[in-house]
BAFI-3210 file (N, C-alpha, C; in Angstrom, 3 decimals, decimal comma, padded with zeros to 6 digits):
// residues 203
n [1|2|3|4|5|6|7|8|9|10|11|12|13|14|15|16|17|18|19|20|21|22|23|24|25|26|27|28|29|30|31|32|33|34|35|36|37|38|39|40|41|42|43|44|45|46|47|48|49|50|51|52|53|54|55|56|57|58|59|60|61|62|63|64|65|66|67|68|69|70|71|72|73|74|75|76|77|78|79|80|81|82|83|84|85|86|87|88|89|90|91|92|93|94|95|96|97|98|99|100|101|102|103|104|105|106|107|108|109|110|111|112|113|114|115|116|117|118|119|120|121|122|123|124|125|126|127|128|129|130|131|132|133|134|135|136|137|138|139|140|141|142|143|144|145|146|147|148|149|150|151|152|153|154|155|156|157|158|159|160|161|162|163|164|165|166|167|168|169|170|171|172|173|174|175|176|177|178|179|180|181|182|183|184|185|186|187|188|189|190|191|192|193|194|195|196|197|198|199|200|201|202|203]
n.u [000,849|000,659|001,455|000,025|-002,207|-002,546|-002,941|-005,487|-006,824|-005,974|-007,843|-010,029|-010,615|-010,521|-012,415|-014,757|-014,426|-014,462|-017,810|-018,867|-018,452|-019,884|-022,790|-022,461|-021,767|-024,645|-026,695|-025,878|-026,949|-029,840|-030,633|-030,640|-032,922|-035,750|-038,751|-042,155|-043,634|-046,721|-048,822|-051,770|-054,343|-056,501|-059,612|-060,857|-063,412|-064,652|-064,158|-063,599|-062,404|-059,596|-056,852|-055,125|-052,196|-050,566|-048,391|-045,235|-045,612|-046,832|-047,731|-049,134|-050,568|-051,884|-052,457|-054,842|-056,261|-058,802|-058,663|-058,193|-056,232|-053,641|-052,319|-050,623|-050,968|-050,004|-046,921|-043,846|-042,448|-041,882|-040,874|-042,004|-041,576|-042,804|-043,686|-043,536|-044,795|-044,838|-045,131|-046,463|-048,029|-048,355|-048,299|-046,561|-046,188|-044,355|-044,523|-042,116|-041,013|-038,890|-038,578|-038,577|-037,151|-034,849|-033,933|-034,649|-037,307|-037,212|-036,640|-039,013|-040,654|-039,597|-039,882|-040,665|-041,409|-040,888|-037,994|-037,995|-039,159|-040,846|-039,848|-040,453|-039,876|-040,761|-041,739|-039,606|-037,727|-035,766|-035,297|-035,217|-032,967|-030,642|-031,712|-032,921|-030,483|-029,442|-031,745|-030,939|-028,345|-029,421|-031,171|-029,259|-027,379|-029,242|-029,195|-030,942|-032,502|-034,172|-036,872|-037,812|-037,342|-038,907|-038,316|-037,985|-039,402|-042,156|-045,029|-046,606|-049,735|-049,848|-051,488|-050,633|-051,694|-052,682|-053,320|-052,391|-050,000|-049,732|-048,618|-050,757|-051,172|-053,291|-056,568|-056,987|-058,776|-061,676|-061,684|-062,999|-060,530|-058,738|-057,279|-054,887|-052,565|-052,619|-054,759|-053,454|-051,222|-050,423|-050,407|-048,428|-045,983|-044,812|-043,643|-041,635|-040,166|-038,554|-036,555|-035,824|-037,893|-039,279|-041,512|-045,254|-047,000|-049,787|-053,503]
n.v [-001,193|002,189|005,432|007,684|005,724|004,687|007,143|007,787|005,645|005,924|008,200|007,357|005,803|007,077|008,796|006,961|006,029|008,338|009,178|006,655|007,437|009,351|008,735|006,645|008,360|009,859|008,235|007,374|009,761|010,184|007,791|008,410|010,267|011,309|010,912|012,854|011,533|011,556|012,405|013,359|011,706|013,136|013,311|014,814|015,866|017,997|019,343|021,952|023,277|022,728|021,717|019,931|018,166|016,697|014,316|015,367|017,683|021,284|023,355|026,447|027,881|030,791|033,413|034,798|032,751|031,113|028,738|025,971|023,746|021,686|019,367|016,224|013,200|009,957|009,583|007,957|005,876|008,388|011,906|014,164|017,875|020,186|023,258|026,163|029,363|030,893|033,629|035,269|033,337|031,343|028,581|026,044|023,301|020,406|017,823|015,222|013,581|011,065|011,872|014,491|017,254|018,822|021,156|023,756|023,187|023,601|025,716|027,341|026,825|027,936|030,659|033,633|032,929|033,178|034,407|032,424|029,935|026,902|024,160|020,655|017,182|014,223|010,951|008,550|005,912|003,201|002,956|005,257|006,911|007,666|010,211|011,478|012,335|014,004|015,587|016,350|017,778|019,931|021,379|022,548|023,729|025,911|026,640|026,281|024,473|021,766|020,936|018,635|015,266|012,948|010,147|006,902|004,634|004,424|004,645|007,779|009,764|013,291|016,407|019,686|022,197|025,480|027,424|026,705|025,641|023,268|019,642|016,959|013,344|012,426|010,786|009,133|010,163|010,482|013,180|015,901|016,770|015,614|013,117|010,501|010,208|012,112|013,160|014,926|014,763|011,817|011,642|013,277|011,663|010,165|012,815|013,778|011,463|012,187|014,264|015,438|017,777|020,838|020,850|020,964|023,628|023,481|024,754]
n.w [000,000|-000,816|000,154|-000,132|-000,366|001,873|003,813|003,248|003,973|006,620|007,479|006,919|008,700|010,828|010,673|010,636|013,777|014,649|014,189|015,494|017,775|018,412|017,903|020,220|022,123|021,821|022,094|024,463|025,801|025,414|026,439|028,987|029,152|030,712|030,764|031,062|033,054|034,247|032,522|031,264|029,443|027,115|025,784|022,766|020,874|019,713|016,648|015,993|018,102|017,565|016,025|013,676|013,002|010,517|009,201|008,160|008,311|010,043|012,081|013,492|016,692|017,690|019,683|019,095|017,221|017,763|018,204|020,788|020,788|019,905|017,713|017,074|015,611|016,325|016,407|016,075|013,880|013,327|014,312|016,660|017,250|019,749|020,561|022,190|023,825|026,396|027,053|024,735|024,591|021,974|019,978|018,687|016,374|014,822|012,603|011,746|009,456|007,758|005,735|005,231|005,165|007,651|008,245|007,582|008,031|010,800|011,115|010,263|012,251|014,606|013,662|014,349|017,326|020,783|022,990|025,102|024,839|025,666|024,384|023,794|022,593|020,742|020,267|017,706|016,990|016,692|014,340|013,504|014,747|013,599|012,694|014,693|016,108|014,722|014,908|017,520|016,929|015,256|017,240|018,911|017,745|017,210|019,677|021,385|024,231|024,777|027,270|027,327|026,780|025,375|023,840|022,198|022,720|022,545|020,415|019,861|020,703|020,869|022,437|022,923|024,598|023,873|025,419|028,189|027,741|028,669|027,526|026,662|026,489|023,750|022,225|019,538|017,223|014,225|013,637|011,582|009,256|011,341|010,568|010,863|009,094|006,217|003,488|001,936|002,912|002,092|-000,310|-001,168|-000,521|-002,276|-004,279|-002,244|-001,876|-004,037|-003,214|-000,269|001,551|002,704|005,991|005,377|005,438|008,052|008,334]
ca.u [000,000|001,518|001,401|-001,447|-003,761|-002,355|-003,237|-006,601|-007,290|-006,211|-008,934|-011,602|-010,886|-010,860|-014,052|-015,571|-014,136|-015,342|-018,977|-019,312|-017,949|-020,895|-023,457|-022,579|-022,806|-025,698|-027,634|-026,235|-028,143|-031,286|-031,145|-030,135|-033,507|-036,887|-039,716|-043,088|-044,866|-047,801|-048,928|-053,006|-055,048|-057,800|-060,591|-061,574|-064,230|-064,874|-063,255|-063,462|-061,218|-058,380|-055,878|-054,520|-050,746|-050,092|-047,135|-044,900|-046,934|-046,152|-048,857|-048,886|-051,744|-051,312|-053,300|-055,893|-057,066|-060,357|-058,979|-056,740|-055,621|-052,645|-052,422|-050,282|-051,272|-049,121|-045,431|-042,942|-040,939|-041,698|-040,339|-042,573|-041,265|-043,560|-042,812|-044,799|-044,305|-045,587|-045,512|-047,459|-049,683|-048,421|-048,373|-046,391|-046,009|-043,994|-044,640|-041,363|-041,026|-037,595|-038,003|-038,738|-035,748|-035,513|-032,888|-035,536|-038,436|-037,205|-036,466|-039,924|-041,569|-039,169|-039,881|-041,879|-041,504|-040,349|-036,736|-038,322|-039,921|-040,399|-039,409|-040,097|-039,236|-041,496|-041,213|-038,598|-037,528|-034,636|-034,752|-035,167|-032,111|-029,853|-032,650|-032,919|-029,080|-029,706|-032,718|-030,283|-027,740|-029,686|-031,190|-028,476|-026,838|-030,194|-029,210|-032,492|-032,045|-035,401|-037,360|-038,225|-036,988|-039,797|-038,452|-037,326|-039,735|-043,159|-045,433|-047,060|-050,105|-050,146|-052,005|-050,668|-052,821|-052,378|-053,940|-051,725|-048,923|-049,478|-048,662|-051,438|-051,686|-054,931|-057,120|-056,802|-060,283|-061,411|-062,477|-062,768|-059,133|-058,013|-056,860|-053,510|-051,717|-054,137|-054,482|-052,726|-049,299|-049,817|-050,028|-046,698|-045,060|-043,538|-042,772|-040,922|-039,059|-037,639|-035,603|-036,253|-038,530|-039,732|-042,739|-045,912|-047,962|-051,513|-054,393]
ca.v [000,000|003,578|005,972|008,038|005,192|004,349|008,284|007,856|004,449|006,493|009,094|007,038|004,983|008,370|008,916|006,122|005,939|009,952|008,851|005,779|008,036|010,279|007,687|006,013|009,669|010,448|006,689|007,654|011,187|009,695|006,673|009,159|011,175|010,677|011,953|012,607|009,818|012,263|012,978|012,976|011,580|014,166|013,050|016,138|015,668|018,705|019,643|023,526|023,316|022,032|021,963|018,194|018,346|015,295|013,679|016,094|018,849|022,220|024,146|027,133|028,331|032,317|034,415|035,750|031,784|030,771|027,250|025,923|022,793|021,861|018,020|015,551|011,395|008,634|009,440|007,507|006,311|009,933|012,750|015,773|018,745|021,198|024,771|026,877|030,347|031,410|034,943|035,085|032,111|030,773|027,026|025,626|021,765|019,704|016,221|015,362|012,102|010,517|012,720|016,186|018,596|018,930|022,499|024,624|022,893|023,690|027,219|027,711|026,230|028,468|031,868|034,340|032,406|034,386|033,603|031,865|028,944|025,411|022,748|018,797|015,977|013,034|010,128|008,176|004,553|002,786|003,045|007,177|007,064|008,760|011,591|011,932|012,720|015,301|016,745|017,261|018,895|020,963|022,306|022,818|024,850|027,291|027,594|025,954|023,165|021,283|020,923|016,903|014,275|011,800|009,224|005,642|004,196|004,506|005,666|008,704|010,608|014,087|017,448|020,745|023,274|027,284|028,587|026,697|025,082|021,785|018,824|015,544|012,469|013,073|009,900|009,476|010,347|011,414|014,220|015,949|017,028|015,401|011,973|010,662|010,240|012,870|012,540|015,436|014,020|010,538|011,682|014,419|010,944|010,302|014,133|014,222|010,437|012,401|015,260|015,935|018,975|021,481|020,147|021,560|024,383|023,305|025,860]
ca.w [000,000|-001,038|001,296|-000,156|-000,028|003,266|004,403|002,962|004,842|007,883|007,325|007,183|009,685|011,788|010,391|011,570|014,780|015,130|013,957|016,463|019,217|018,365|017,806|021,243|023,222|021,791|022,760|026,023|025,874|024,879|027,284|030,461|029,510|031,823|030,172|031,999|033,493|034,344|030,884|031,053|028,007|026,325|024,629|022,728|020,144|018,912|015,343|016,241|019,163|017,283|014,532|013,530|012,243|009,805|008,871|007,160|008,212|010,533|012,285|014,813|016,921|018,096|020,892|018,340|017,028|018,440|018,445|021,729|020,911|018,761|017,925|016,283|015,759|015,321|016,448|015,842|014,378|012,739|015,636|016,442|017,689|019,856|020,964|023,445|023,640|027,360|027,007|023,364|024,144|020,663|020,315|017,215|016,417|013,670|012,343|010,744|009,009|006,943|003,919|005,747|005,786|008,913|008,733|006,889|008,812|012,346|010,967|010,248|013,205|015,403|013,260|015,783|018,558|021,937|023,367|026,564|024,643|026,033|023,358|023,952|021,353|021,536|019,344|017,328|017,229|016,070|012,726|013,068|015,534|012,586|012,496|015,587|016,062|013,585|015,319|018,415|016,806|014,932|018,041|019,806|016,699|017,661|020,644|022,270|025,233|025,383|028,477|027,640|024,943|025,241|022,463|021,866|023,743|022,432|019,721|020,736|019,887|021,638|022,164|023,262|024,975|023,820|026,915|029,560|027,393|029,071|026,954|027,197|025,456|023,177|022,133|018,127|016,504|012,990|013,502|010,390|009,417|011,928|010,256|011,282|007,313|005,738|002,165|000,739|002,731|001,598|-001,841|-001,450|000,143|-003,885|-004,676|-001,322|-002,206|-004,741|-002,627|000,706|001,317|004,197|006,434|004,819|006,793|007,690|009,036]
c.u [000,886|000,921|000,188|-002,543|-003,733|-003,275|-004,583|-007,523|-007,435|-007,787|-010,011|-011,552|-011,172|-012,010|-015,142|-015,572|-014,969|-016,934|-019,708|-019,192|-019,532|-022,270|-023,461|-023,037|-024,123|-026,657|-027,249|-027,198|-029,519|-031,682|-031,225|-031,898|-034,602|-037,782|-040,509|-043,710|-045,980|-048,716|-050,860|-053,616|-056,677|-058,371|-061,167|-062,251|-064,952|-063,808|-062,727|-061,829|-059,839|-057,683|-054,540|-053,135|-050,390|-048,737|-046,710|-045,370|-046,357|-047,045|-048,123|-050,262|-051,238|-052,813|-055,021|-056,516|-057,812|-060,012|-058,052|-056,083|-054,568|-052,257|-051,450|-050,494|-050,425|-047,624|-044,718|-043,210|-040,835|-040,895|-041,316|-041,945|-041,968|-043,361|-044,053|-044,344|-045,512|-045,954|-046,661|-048,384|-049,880|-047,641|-047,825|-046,011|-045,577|-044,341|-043,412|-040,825|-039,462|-037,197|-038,654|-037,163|-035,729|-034,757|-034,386|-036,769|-038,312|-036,672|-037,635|-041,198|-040,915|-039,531|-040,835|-042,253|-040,481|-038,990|-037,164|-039,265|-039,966|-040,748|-039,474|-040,286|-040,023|-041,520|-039,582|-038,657|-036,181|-033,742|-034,956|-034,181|-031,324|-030,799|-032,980|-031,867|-029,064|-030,528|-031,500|-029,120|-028,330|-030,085|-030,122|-027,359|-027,938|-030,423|-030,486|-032,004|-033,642|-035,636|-037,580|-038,195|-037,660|-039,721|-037,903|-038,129|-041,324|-044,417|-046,845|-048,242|-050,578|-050,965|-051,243|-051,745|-052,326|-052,505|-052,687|-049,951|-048,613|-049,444|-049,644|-050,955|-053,087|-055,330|-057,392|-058,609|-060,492|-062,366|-062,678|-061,035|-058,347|-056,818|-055,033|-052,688|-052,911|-053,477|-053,776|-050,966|-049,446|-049,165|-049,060|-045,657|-043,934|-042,873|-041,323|-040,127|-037,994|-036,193|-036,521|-036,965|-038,955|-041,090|-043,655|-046,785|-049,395|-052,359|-055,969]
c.v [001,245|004,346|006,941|007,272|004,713|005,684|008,266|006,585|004,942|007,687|008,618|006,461|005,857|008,503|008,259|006,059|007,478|009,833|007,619|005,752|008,559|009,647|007,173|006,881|009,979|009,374|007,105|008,486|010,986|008,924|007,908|010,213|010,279|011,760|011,652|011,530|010,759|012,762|012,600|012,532|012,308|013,550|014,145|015,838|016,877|019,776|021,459|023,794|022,956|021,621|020,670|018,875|017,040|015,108|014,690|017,372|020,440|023,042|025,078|027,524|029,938|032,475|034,643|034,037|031,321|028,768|027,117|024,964|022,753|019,836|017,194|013,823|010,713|008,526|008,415|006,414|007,851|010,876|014,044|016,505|019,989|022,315|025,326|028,213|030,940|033,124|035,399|034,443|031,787|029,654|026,646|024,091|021,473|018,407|015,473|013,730|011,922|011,371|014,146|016,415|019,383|020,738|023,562|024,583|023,383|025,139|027,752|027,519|027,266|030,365|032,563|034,144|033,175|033,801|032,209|030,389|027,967|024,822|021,059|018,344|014,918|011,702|009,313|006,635|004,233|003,258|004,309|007,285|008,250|010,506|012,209|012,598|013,918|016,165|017,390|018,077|020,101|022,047|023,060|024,284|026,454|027,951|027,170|024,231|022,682|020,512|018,951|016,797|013,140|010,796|008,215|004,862|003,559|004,584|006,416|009,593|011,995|015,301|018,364|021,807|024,874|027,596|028,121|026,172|023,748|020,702|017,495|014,904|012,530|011,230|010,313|009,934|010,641|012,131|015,020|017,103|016,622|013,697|011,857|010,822|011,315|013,151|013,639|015,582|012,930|010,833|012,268|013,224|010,552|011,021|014,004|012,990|011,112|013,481|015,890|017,619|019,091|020,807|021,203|022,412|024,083|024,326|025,097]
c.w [000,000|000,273|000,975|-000,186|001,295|004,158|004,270|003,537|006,393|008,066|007,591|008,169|011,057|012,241|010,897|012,742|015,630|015,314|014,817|017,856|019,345|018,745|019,606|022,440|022,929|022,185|024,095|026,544|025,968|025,717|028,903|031,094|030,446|031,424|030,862|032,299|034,178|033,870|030,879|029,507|027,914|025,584|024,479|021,640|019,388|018,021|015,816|016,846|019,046|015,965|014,686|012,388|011,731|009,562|007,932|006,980|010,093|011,034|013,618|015,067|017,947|018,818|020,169|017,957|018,131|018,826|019,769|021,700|019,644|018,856|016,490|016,744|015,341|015,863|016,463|015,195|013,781|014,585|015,462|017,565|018,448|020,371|021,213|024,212|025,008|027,453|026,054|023,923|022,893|020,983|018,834|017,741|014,698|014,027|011,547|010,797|007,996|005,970|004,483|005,600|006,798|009,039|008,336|007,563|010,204|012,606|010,874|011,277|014,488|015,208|014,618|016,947|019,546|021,979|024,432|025,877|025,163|024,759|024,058|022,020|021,952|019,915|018,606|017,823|016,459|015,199|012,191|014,346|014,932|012,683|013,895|016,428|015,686|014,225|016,737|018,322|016,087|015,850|018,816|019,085|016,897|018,724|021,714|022,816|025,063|026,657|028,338|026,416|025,459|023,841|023,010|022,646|023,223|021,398|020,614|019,979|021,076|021,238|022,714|023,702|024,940|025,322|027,911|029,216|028,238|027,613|027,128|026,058|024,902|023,036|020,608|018,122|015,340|013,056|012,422|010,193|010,091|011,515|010,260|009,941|006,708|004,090|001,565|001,335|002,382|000,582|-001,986|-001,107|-001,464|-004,107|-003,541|-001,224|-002,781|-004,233|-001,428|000,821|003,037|004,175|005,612|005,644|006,889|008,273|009,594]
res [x|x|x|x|x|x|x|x|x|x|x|x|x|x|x|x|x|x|x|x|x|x|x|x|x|x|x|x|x|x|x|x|x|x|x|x|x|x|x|x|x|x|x|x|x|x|x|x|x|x|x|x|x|x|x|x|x|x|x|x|x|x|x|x|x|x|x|x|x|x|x|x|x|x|x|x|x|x|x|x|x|x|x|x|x|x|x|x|x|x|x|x|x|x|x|x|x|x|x|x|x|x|x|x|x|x|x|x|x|x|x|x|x|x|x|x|x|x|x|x|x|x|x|x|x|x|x|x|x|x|x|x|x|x|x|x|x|x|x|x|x|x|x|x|x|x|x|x|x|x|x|x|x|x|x|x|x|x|x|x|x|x|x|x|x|x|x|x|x|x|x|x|x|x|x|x|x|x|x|x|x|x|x|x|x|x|x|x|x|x|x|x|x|x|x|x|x|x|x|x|x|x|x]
***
């Protein structure tokens, strides 16, 4: 072996060694957390009161909407992201699945939101470990610690509440809009095979 393919054997092997360092702290990070065990379940049944975030999908609820709930079904192995802006009384939530972009998505879910936000992470499994890596450095690049990483554990379907910024577990339903895959992300699930794309905003 010459010595430039020798130098280039060293590299990667760096590489790897750097990447299974990373990999192993961050399973520690994840195993170390303790997410709520207090978490009530909502049965809310009326459509009004509430704004369903699908797979691939990005909603906020602000001071001035008439609705108070903020809801995503299904987690994991997708990861949702929710943010709760106590001063405002604005409530944003992501649904972000394999083929989201998550840099652009977690830029737009953060826009207008106060400094003082609480952030949890809920979802993930295994085989969204890699993405989930990703979601914690990206936060951490923004500068935002979250209050609770509720993943690896579960799948999860939660609500947010505007008014108090408590988090529950909700009780699925189809309410109307509220369906957990809702048909205009199944159908973006091809476009978005082809090159990852930002979550989509719903209202």
């Amino acid at each position: 072996m010459d010595a430039q393919a020798r130098l280039k054997l060293n590299e990667t092997l760096a590489a790897m060694s750097a990447l299974a360092a990373a990999q192993d702290e961050a399973k520690a990070f994840f195993a170390a957390q303790i997410p709520s065990t207090s978490r009530q379940t909502l049965d809310i049944t009326d459509s009004a009161q509430i704004l369903s975030v699908g797979q691939a999908q990005i909603g906020r609820l602000g001071s001035e909407d008439a609705r108070r709930y903020i809801e995503t079904i299904g987690v994991g192995p997708c990861i949702a992201v929710s943010v709760y802006d106590p001063v405002n009384k604005t409530a944003a939530l992501t649904h972000l699945d394999g083929l989201t972009d998550m840099p652009s998505t977690l830029t737009a879910l953060f826009h207008e939101m106060g400094p003082h936000c609480e952030v949890r992470v809920f979802g993930a499994d295994r085989s969204s470990f890699e993405q989930l890596r990703e979601l914690r450095v990206q936060l951490a690049q923004r500068g935002v610690r979250p209050v609770e990483w509720d993943v690896l554990n579960s799948v999860k379907s939660i609500v947010l509440d505007r008014d108090t910024g408590q988090v529950s577990n909700v009780r699925p339903r189809e309410r109307s809009g509220s369906l957990t895959f809702a048909a205009s992300a199944m159908a973006d699930i091809f476009r978005r095979s082809q090159a990852k794309q930002p979550a989509k905003w719903t209202f």
